[in-house]
ZALO-596355 format. One record per residue: residue in one letter; x, y, z of N, C-alpha, C, O in turn. Coordinates in steps of 0.2 Angstrom, whole numbers, padded with zeros to 4 digits, always signed. Example, Ala and Ser with C-alpha at 12.3 -4.5 7.8 and 13.67 -1.06 7.14 Angstrom:
BEGIN
A+0066-0028+0039+0062-0022+0039+0066-0016+0039+0071-0017+0042 S+0064-0011+0035+0068-0005+0036+0064+0000+0039+0067+0006+0040 
end
This chain:
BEGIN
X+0004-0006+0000+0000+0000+0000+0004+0006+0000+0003+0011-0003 X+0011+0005+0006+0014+0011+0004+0018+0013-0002+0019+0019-0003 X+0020+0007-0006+0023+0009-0012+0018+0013-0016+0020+0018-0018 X+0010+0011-0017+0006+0015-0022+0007+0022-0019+0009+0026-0023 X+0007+0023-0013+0005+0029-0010+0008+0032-0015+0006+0036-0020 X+0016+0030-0014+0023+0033-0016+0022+0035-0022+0021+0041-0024 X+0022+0030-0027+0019+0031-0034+0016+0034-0034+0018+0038-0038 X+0009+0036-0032+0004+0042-0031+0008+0049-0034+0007+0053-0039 X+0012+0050-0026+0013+0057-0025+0018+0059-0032+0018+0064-0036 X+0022+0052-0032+0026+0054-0038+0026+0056-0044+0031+0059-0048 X+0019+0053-0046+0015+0054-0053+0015+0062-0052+0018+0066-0056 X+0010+0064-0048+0010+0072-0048+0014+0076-0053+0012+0079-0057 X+0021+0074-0052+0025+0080-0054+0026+0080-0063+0027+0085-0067 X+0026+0072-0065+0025+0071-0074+0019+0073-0076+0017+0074-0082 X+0014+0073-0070+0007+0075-0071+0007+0083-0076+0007+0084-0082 X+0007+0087-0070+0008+0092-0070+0012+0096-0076+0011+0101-0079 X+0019+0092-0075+0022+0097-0079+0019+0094-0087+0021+0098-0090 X+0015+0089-0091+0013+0090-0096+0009+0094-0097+0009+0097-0103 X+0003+0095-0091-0002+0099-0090+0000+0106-0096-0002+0108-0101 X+0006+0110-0089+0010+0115-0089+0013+0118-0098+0013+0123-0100 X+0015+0109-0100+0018+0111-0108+0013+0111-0113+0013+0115-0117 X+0007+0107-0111+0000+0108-0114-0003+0117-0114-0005+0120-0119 X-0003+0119-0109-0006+0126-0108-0001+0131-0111-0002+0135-0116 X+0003+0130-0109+0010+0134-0115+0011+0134-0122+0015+0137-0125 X+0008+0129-0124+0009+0126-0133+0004+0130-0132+0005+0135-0134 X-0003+0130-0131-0009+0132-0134-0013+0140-0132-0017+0143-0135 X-0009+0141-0124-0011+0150-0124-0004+0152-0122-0005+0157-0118 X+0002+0150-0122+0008+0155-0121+0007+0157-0112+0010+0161-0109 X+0003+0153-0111+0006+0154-0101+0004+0149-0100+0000+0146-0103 X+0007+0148-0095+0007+0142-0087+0005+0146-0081+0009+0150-0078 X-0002+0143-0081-0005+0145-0075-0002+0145-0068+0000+0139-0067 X-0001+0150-0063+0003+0149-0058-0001+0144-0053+0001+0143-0048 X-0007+0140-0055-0009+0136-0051-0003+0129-0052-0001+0125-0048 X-0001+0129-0057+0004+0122-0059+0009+0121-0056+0011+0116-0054 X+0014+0128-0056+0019+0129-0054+0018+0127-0046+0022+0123-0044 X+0013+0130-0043+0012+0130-0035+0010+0122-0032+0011+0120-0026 X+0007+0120-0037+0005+0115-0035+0011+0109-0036+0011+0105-0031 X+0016+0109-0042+0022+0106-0041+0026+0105-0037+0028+0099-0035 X+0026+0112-0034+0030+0114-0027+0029+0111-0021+0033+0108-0019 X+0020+0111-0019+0019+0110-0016+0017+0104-0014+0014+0103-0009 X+0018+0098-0020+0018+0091-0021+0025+0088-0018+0026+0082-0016 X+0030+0093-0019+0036+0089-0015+0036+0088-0010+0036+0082-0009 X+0036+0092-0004+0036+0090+0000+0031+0085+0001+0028+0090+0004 X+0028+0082+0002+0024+0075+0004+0027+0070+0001+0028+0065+0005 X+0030+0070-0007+0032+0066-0008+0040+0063-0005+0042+0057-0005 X+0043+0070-0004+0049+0068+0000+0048+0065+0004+0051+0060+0005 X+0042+0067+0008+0040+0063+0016+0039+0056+0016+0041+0052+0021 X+0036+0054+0011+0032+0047+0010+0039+0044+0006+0041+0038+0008 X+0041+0047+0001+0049+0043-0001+0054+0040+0004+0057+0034+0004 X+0055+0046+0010+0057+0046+0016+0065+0048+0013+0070+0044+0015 X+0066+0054+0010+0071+0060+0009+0076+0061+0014+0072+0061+0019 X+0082+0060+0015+0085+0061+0020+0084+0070+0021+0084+0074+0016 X+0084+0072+0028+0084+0081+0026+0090+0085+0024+0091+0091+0025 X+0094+0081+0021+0099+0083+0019+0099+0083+0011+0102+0087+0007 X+0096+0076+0009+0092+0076+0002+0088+0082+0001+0088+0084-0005 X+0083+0084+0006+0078+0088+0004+0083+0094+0004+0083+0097-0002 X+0087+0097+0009+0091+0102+0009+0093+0104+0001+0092+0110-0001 X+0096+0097-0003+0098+0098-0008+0092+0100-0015+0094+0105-0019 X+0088+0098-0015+0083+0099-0018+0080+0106-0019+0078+0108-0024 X+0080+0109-0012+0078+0115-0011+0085+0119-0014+0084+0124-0017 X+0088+0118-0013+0095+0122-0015+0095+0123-0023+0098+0128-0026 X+0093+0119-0026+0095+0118-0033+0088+0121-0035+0089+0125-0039 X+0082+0121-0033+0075+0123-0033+0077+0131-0034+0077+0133-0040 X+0078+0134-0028+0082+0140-0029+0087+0143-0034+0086+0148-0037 X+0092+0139-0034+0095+0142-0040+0092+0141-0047+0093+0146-0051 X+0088+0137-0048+0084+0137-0054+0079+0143-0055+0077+0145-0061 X+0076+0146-0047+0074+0151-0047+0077+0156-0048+0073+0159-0052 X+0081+0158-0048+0087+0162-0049+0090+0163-0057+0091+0168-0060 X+0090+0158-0059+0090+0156-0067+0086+0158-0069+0088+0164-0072 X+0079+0157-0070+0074+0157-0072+0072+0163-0072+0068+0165-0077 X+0074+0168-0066+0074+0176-0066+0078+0178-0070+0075+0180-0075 X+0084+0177-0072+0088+0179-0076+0087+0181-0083+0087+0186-0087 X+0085+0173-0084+0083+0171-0092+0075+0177-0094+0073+0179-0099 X+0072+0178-0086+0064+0181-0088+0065+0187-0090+0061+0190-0093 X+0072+0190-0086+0073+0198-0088+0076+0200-0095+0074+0204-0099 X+0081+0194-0094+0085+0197-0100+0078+0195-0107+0081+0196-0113 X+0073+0193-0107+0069+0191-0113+0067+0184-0115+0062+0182-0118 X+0072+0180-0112+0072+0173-0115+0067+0170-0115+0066+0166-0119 X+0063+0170-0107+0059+0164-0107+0052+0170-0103+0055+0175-0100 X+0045+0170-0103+0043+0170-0098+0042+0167-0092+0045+0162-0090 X+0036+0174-0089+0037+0170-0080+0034+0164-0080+0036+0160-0076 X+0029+0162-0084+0026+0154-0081+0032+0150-0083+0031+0144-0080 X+0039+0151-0088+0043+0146-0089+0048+0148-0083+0052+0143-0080 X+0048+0153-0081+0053+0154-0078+0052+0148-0070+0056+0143-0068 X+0045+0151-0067+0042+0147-0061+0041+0140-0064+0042+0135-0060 X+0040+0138-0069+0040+0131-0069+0047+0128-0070+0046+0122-0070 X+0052+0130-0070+0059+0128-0071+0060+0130-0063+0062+0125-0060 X+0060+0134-0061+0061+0133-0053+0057+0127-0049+0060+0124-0045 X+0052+0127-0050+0047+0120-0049+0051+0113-0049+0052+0109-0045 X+0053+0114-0057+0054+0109-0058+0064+0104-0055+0067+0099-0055 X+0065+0113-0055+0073+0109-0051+0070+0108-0047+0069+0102-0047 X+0067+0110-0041+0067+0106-0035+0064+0098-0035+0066+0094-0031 X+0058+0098-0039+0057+0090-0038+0063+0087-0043+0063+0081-0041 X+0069+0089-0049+0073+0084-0050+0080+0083-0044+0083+0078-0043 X+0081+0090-0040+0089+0089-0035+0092+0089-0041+0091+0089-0047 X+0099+0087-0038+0105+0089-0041+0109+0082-0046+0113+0083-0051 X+0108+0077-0045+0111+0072-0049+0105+0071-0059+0107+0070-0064 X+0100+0072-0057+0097+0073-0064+0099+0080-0067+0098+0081-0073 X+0100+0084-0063+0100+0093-0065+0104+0092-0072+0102+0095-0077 X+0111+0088-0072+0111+0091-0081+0108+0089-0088+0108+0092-0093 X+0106+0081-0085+0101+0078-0090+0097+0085-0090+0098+0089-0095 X+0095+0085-0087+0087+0091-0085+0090+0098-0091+0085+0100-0094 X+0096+0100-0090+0097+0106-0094+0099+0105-0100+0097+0110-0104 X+0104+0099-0103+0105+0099-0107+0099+0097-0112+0099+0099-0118 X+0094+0091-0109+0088+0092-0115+0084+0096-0114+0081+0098-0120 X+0083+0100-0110+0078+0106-0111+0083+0110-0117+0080+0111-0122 X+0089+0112-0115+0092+0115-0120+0091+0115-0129+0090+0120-0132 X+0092+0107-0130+0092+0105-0136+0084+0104-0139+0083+0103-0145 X+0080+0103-0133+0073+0104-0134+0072+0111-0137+0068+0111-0142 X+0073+0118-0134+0072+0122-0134+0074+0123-0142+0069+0124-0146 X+0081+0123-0144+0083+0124-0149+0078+0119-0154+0073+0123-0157 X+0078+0114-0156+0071+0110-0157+0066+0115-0160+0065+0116-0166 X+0062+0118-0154+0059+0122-0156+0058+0126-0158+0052+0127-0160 X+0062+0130-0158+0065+0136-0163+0064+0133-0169+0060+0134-0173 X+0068+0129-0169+0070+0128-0178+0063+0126-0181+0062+0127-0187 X+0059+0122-0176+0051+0120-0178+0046+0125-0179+0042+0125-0184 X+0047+0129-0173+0043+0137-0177+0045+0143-0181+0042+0147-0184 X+0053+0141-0182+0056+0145-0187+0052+0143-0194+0049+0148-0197 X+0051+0137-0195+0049+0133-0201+0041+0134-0202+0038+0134-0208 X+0038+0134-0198+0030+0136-0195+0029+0142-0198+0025+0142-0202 X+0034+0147-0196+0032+0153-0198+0033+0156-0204+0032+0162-0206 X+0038+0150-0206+0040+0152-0213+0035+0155-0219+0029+0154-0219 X+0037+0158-0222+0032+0159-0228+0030+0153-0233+0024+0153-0235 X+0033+0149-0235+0033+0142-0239+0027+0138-0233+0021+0138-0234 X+0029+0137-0228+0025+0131-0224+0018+0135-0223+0013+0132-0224 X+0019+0143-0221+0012+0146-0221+0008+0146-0227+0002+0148-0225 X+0010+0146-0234+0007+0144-0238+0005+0137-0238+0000+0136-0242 X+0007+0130-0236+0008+0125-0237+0002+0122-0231-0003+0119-0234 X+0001+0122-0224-0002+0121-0221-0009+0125-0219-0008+0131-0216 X-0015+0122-0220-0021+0128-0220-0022+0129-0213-0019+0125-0209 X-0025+0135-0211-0028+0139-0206-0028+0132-0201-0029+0126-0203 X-0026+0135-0194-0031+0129-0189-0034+0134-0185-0036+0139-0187 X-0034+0129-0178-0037+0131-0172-0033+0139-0172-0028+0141-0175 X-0038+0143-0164-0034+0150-0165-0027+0148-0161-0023+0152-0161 X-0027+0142-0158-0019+0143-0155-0014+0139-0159-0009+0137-0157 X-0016+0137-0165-0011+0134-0171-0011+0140-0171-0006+0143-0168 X-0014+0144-0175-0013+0151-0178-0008+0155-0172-0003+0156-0175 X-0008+0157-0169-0001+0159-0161+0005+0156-0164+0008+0160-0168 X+0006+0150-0164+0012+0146-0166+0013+0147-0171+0019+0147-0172 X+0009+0149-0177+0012+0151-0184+0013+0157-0185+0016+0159-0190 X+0011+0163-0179+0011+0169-0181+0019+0173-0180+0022+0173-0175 X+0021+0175-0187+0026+0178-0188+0030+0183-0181+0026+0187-0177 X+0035+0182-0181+0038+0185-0172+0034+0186-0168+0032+0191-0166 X+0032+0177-0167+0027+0178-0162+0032+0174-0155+0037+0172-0156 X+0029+0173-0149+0034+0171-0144+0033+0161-0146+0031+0158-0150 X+0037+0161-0141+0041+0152-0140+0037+0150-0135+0035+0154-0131 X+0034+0144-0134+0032+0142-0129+0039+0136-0126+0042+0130-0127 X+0038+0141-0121+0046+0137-0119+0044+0133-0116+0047+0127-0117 X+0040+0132-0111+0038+0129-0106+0038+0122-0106+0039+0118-0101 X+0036+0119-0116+0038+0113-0117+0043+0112-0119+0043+0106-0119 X+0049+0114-0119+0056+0112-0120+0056+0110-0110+0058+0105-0108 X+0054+0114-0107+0055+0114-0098+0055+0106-0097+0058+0102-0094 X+0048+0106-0101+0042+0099-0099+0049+0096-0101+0053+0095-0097 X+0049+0093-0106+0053+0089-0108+0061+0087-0106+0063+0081-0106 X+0065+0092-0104+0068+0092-0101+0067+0086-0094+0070+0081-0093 X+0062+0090-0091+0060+0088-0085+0058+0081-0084+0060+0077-0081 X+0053+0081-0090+0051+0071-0092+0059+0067-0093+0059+0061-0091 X+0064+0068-0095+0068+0065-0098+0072+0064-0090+0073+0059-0088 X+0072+0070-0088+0077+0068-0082+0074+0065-0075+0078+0064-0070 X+0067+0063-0075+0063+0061-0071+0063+0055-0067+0062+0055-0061 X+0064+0051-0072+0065+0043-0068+0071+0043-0065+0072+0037-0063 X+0077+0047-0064+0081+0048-0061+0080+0051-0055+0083+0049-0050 X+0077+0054-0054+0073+0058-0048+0068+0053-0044+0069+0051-0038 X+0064+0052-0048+0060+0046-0045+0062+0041-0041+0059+0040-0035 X+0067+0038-0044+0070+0033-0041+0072+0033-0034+0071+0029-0030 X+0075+0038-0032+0076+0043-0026+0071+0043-0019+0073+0042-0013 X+0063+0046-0025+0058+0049-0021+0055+0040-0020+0050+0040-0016 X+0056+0035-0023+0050+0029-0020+0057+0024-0019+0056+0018-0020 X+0062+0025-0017+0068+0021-0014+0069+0016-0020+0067+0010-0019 X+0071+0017-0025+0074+0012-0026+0081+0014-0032+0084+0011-0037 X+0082+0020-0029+0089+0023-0031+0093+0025-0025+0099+0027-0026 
end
């Protein structure tokens, strides 16, 4: 029973963060409910994982510095706030041994996407591809913004079971 629990809580966080990339691909924000609730699904899960508080110490530390990042990249233009908050989110539920998986594919995701809406917005493919919904139409709009939020997600998914393993003991 308490493995399900475990599992439970753990699910949460791939939950959410699709939800997250979901809401960002189709209206360009991440609702601060997502972010907050990511947050605040760790702690139980650490609890029920049974985190040493030196573990969690860790988690929080890197949670932080992602916040910290994620301001950075917000001011300087790069990413918005809901990508920024869910990259903070999302370090703390990975800690520090997935943290480069975690950046190197969000990175190479992000680039991904770039090059996917570059071509989207191209003049060739926008003649090429008819009209869709109005949030296809977002994505095809010429210097229109990035939904980064999904490169985060995916980043985040990729370095996940690495984390997990941790939060339900069997890493």
């Amino acid at each position: 029973m308490m493995q399900f629990i475990q599992t439970a809580f753990v699910a949460i966080f791939p939950a959410l963060v699709i939800v997250a990339a979901l809401k960002d691909a189709t209206s360009f924000t991440i609702p601060n409910w997502i972010s907050i609730a990511i947050v605040a699904a760790f702690a139980p899960a650490a609890l029920i994982g049974g985190l040493s508080l030196q573990a969690v110490g860790v988690h929080l530390g890197v949670g932080l510095i992602a916040l910290v990042a994620g301001m950075i990249m917000f001011a300087a233009g790069w990413i918005g706030g809901g990508d920024a908050k869910l990259f903070a989110a999302s370090g703390l539920w990975l800690g520090l041994a997935p943290l480069p998986n975690f950046l190197v594919v969000t990175a190479l995701s992000g680039g991904a996407l770039a090059l996917a809406l570059v071509n989207l917005r191209s003049n060739w493919a926008r003649s090429l591809i008819p009209a869709g919904p109005a949030w296809v139409e977002r994505l095809r709009a010429p210097k229109g913004d990035a939904p980064y939020g999904v490169a985060i997600a995916i980043g985040a998914l990729a370095a996940f079971p690495q984390a997990a393993a941790s939060l339900v003991g069997t890493g």
